[in-house]
C-alpha positions as a Python dict, from the first residue, in 0.01 Angstrom:
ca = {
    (1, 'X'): (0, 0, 0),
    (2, 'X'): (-240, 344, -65),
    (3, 'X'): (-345, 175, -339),
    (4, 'X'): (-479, -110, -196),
    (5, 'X'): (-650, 143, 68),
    (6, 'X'): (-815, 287, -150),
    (7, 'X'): (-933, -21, -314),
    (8, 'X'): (-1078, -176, -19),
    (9, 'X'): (-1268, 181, 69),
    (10, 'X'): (-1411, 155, -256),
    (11, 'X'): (-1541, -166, -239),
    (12, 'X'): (-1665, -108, 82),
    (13, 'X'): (-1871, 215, 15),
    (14, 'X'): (-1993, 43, -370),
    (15, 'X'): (-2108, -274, -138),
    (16, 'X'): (-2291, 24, 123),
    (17, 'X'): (-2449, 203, -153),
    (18, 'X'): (-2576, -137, -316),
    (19, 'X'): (-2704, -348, 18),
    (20, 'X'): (-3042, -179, 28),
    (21, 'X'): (-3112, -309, -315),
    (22, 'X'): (-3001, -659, -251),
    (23, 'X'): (-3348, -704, -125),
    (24, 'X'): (-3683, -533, -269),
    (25, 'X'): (-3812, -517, 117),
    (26, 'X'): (-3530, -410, 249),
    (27, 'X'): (-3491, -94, 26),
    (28, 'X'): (-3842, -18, 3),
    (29, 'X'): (-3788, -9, 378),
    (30, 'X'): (-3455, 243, 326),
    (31, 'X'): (-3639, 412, 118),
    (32, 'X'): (-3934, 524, 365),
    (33, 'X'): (-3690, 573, 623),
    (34, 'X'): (-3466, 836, 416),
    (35, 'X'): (-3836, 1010, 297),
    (36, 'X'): (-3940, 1028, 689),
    (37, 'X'): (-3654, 1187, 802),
    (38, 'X'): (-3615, 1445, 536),
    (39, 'X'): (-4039, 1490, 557),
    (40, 'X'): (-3980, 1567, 938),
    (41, 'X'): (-3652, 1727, 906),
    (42, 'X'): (-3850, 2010, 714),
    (43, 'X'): (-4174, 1966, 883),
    (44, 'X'): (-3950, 2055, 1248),
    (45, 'X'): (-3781, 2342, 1048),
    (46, 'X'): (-4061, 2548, 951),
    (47, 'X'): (-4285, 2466, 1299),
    (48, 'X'): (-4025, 2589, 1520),
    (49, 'X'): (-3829, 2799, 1328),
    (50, 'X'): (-4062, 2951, 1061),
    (51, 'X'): (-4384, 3091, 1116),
    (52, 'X'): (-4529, 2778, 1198),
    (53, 'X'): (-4661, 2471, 1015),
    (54, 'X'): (-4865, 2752, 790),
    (55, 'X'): (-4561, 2869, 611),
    (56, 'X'): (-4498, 2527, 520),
    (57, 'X'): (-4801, 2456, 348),
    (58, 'X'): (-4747, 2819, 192),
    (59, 'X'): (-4472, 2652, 97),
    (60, 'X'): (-4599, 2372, -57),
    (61, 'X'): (-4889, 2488, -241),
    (62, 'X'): (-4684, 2741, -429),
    (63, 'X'): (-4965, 2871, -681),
    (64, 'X'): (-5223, 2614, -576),
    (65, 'X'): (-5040, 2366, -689),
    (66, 'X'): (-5134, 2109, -466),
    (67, 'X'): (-5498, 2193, -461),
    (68, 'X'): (-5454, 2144, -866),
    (69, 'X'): (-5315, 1801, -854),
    (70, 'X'): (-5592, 1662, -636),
    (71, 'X'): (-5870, 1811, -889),
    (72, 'X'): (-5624, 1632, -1145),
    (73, 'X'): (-5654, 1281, -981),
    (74, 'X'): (-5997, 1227, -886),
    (75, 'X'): (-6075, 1325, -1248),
    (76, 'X'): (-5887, 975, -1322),
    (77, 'X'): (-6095, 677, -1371),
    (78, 'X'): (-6020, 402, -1094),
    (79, 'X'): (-5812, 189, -1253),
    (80, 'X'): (-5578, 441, -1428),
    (81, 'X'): (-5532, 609, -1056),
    (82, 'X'): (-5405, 241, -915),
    (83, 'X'): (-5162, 252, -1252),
    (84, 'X'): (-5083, 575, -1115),
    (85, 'X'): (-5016, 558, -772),
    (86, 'X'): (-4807, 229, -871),
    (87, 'X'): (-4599, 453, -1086),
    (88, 'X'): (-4560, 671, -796),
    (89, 'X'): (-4475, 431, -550),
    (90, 'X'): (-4216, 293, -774),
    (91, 'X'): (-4019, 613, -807),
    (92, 'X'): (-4035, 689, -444),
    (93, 'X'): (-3961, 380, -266),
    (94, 'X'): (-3824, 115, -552),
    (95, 'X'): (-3548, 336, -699),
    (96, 'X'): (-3197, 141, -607),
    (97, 'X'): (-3069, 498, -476),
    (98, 'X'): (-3388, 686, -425),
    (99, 'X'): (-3292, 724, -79),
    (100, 'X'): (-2914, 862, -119),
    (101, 'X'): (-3144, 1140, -324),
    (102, 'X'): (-3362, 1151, 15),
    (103, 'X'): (-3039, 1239, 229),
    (104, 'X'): (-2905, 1438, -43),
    (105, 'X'): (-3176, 1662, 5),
    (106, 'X'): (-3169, 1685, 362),
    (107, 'X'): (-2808, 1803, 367),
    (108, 'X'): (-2868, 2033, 137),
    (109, 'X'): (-3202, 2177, 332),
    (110, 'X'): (-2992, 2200, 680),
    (111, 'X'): (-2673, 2417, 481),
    (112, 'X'): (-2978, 2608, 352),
    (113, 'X'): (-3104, 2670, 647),
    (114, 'X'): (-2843, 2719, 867),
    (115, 'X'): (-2790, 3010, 737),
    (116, 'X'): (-3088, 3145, 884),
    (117, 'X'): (-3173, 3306, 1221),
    (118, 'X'): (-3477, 3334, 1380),
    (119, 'X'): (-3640, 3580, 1656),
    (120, 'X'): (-3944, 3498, 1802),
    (121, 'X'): (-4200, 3768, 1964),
    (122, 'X'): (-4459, 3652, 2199),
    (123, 'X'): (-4709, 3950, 2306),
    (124, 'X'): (-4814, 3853, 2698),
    (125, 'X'): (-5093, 4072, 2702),
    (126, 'X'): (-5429, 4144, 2578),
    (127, 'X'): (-5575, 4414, 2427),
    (128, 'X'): (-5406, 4602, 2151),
    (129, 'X'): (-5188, 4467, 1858),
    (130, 'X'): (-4789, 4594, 1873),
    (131, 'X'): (-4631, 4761, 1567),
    (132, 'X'): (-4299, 4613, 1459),
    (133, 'X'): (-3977, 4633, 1314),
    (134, 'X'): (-3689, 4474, 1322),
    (135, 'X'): (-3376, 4577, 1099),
    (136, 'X'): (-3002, 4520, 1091),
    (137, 'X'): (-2788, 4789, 1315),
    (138, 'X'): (-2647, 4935, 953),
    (139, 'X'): (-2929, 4955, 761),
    (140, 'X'): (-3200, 5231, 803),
    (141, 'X'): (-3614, 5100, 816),
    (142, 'X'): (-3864, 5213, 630),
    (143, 'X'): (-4260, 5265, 704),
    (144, 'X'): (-4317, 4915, 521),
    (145, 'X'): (-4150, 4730, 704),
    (146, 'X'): (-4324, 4714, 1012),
    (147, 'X'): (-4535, 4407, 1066),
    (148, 'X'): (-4830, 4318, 1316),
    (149, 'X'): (-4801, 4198, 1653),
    (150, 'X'): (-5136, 4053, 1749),
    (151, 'X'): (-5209, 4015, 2095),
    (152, 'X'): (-5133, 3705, 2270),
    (153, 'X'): (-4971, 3641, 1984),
    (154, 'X'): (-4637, 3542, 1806),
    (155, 'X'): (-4441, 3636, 1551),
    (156, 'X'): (-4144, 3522, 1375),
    (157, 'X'): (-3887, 3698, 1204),
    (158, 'X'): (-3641, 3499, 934),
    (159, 'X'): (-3303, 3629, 890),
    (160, 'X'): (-3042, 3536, 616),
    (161, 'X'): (-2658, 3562, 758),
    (162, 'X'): (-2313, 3437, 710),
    (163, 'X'): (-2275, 3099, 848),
    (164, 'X'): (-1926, 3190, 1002),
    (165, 'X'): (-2074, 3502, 1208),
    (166, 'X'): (-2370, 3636, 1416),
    (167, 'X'): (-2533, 3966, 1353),
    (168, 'X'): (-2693, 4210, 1548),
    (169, 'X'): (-3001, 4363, 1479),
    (170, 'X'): (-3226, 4663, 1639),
    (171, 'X'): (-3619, 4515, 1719),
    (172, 'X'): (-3850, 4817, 1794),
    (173, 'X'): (-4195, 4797, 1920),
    (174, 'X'): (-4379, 5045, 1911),
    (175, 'X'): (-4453, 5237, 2257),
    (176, 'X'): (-4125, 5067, 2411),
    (177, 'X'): (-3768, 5146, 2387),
    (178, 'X'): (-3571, 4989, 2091),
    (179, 'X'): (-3381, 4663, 2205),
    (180, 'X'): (-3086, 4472, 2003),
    (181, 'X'): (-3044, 4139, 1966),
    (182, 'X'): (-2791, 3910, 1808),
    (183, 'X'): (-2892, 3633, 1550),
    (184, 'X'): (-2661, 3310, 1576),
    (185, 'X'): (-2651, 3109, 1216),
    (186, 'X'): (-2695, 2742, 1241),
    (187, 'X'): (-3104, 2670, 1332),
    (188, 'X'): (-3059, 2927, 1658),
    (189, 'X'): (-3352, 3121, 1757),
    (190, 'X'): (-3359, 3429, 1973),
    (191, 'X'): (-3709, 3413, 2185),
    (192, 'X'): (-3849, 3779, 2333),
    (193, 'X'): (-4175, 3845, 2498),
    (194, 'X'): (-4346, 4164, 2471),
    (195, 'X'): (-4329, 4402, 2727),
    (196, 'X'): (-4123, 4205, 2939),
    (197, 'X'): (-3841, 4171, 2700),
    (198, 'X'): (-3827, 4588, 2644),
    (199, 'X'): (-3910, 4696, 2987),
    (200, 'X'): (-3603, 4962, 3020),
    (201, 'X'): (-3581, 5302, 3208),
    (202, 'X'): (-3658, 5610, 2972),
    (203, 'X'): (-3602, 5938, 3148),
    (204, 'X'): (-3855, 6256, 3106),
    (205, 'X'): (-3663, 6606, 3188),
    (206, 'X'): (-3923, 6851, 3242),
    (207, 'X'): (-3949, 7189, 3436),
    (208, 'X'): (-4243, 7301, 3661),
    (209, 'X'): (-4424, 7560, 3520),
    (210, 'X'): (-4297, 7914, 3730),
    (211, 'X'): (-3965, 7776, 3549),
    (212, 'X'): (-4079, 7767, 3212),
    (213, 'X'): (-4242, 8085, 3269),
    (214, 'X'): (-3940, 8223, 3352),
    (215, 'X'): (-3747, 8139, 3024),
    (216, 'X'): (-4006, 8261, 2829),
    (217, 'X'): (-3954, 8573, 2875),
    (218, 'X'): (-3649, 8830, 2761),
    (219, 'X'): (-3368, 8651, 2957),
    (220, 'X'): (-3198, 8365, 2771),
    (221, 'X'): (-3179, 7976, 2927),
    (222, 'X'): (-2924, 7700, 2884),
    (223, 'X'): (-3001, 7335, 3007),
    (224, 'X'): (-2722, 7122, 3105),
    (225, 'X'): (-2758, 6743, 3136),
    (226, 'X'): (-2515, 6520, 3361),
    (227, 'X'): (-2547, 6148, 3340),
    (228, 'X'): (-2343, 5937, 3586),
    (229, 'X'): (-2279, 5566, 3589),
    (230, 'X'): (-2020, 5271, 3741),
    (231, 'X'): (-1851, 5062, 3505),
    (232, 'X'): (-1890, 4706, 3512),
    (233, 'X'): (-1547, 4736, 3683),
    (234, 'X'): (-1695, 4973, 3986),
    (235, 'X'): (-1505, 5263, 3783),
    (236, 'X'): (-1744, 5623, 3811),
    (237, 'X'): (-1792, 5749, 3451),
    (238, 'X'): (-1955, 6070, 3409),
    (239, 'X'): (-2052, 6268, 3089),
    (240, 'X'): (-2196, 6648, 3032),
    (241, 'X'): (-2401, 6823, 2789),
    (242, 'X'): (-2446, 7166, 2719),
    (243, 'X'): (-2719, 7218, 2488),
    (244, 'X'): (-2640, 7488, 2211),
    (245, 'X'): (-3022, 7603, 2177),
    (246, 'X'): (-3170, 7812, 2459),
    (247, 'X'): (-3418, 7655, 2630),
    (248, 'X'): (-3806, 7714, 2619),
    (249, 'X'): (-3980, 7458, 2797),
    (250, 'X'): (-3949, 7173, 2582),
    (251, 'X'): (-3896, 6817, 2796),
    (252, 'X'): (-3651, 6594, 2694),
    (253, 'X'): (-3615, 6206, 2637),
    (254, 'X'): (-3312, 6037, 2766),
    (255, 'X'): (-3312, 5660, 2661),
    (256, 'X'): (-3584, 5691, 2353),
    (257, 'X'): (-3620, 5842, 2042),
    (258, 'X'): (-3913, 5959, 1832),
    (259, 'X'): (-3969, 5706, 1659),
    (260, 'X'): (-4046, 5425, 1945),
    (261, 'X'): (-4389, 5577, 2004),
    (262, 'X'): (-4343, 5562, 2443),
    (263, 'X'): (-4607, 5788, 2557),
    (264, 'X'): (-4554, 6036, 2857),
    (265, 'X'): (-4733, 5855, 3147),
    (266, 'X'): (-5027, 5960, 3360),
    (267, 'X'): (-4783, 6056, 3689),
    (268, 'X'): (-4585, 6287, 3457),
    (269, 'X'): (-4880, 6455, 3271),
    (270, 'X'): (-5000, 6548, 3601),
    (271, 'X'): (-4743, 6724, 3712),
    (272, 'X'): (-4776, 6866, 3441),
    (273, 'X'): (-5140, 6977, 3420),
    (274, 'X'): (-5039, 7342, 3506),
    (275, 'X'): (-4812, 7386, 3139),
    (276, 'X'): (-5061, 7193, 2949),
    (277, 'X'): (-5375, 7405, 3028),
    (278, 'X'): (-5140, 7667, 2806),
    (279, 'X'): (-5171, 7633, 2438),
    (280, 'X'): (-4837, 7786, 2372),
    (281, 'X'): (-4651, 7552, 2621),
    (282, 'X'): (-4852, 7208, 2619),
    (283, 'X'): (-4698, 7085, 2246),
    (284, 'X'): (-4366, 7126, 2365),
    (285, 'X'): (-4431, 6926, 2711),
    (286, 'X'): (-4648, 6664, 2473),
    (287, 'X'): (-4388, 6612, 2245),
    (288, 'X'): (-4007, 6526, 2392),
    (289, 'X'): (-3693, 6615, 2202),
    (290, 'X'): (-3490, 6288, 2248),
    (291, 'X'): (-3122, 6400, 2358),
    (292, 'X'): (-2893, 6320, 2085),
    (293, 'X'): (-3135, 6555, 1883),
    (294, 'X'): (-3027, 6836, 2127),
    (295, 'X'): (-2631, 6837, 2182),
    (296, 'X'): (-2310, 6952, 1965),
    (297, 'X'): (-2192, 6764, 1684),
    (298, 'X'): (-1877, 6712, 1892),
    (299, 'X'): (-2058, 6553, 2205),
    (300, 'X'): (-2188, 6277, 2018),
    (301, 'X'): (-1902, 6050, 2066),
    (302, 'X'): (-1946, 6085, 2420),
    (303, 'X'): (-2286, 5996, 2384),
    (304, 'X'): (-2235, 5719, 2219),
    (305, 'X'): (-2060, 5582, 2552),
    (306, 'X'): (-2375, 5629, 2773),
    (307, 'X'): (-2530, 5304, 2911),
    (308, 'X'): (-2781, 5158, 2668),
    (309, 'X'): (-2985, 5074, 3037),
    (310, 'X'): (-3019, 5320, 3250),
    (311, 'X'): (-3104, 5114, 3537),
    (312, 'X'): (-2859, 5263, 3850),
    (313, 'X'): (-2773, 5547, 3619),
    (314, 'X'): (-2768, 5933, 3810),
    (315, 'X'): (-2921, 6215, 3559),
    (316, 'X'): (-2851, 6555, 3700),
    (317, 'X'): (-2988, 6865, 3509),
    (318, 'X'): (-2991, 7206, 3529),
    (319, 'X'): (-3086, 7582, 3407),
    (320, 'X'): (-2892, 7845, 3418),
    (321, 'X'): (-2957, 8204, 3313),
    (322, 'X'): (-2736, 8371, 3102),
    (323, 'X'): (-2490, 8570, 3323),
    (324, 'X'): (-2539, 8403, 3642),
    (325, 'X'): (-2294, 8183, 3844),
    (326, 'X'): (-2548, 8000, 3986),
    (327, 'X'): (-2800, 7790, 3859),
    (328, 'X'): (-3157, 7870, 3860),
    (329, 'X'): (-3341, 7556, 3842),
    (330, 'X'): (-3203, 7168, 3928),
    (331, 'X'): (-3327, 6796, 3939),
    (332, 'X'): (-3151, 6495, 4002),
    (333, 'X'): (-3304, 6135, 3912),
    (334, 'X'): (-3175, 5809, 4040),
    (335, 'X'): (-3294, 5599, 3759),
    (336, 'X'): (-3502, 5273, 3911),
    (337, 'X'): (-3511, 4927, 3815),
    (338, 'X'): (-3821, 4900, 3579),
    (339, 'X'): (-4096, 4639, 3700),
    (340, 'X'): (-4373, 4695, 3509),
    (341, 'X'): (-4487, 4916, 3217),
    (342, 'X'): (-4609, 5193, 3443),
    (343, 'X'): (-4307, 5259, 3577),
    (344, 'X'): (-4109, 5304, 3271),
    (345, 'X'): (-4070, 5640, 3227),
    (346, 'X'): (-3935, 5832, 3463),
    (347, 'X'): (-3917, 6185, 3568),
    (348, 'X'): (-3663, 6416, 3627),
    (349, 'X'): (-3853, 6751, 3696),
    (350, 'X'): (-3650, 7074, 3724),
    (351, 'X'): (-3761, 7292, 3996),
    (352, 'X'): (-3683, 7648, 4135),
    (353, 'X'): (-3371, 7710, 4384),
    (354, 'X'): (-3537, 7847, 4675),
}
């Protein structure tokens, strides 16, 4: 009984493969079809998952190859190029199983490529070009790897990964806080727009200049730095740094490194404008130590846990002289919801207990 299954499947798939050729219009017409599909198959690919129809002609003309075979032809006298092109047309669209190699090809192309992920950056804005990288969270960049931005522009990033996971991977543009986002395999594509995409809250702890004056001098600082938040539960969470080094007037980045190039804003430099008309004190107000540069080796699993957004988030610091109960100067930030660029860095400034 199998045996006569399998039989009858047989002859059914040998008569499949062999009724296009039972007619020379008919598989001329198969034929076309199969070369269509895998022409637009590819063509689709690369337009809205590649860097655009571009890459495909990149693609094609591998070495100028294409640009050689047309110089080749029209040096071809008129009737060899008719010989020619019937050759052509013969092993394209005549072959008995030319288009089972067609569809061959096209399954092969989509397990190629759905292995790949895609992210897409649009730029929204005029002006100035954006530096970028994007890596994988394990692996560490390097200066080459950034790539151009242009504005109003878009740019495409191409990712080999497993077919049976997703990965993650860290996108940093320059002037904006780093952002992660996770590549699915199978033709996905992540889309982001630039600024709105990294729009985040970065915080700025500064002190007003009678403080820094203050800790200049003989007596020795500390800073501590209290960041509150709800879990998505409505749980409080609450974690506190005491930073080893005493302090000397340096501000400090909560939410950004060095490395993502976010400049101090215009509000904060004015506040300021008293520290920075000192040479001594202005680089260290110009130039933020991010956080996690700052605290113990054994705080950085707890900073690890803070809230990649600080949106909601409660930043409480203070100074406090050494020997004192009390502190000597405070802040407290309630960290806003982030609407535009401007408004992206916010400041926590420390002032003087009256």
């Amino acid at each position: 009984m199998l045996k006569k299954i399998i039989q009858k499947l047989c002859t059914i798939i040998r008569q499949a493969l062999w009724w296009p050729a039972g007619k020379p219009t008919r598989l001329i017409a198969c034929n076309f079809i199969s070369l269509v599909i895998l022409g637009a198959a590819v063509s689709t690919w690369f337009l809205f998952r590649a860097n655009g129809i571009e890459s495909l002609g990149a693609f094609l003309a591998i070495g100028g190859l294409l640009s050689w075979l047309a110089f080749v032809v029209k040096i071809f006298p008129e009737s060899e190029a008719k010989d020619l092109q019937k050759v052509l047309f013969g092993l394209l669209f005549e072959g008995h199983f030319a288009w089972i190699l067609y569809l061959g090809m096209l399954v092969m192309f989509a397990l190629v490529t759905a292995s790949i992920g895609t992210l897409q950056l649009e730029s929204l804005q005029s002006g100035a070009d954006y530096q970028v990288t994007v890596f994988r969270q394990d692996q560490t960049p390097a200066d080459d790897d950034r790539e151009r931005l242009p504005a109003n522009g878009r740019l495409r990033f191409v990712k080999f990964q497993p077919w049976w996971r997703s990965q993650q991977y860290t996108v940093r543009v320059e002037g904006f806080p780093e952002a992660t986002v996770t590549l699915l395999p199978w033709w996905s594509r992540a889309d982001r727009r630039v600024p709105v995409s990294f729009l985040r809250p970065v915080v700025l702890i500064g002190a007003e200049d009678l403080v820094v004056e203050q800790t200049r001098g003989k007596d020795r600082f500390a800073m501590t730095i209290a960041v509150q938040w709800n879990e998505p539960n409505g749980d409080p969470k609450e974690k506190e740094f005491l930073l080893p080094a005493d302090y000397r007037g340096e501000t400090v980045w909560i939410g950004c490194g060095r490395v993502h190039g976010v400049e101090i804003p215009n509000h904060a430099l004015d506040w300021f404008r008293k520290s920075l008309a000192k040479p001594e004190i202005a680089p260290m107000v110009l130039n933020p130590v991010p956080l996690d540069e700052l605290i113990r080796d054994e705080d950085r699993p707890k900073f690890a846990e803070l809230p990649r957004d600080l949106t909601g988030v409660t930043v409480r610091a203070s100074l406090k002289r050494s020997g004192d109960a009390k502190p000597f100067a405070t802040g407290t930030l309630k960290v806003r919801h982030v609407r535009t660029q401007q408004d992206m860095v916010q400041l926590l400034a420390l002032e003087k207990r009256q």
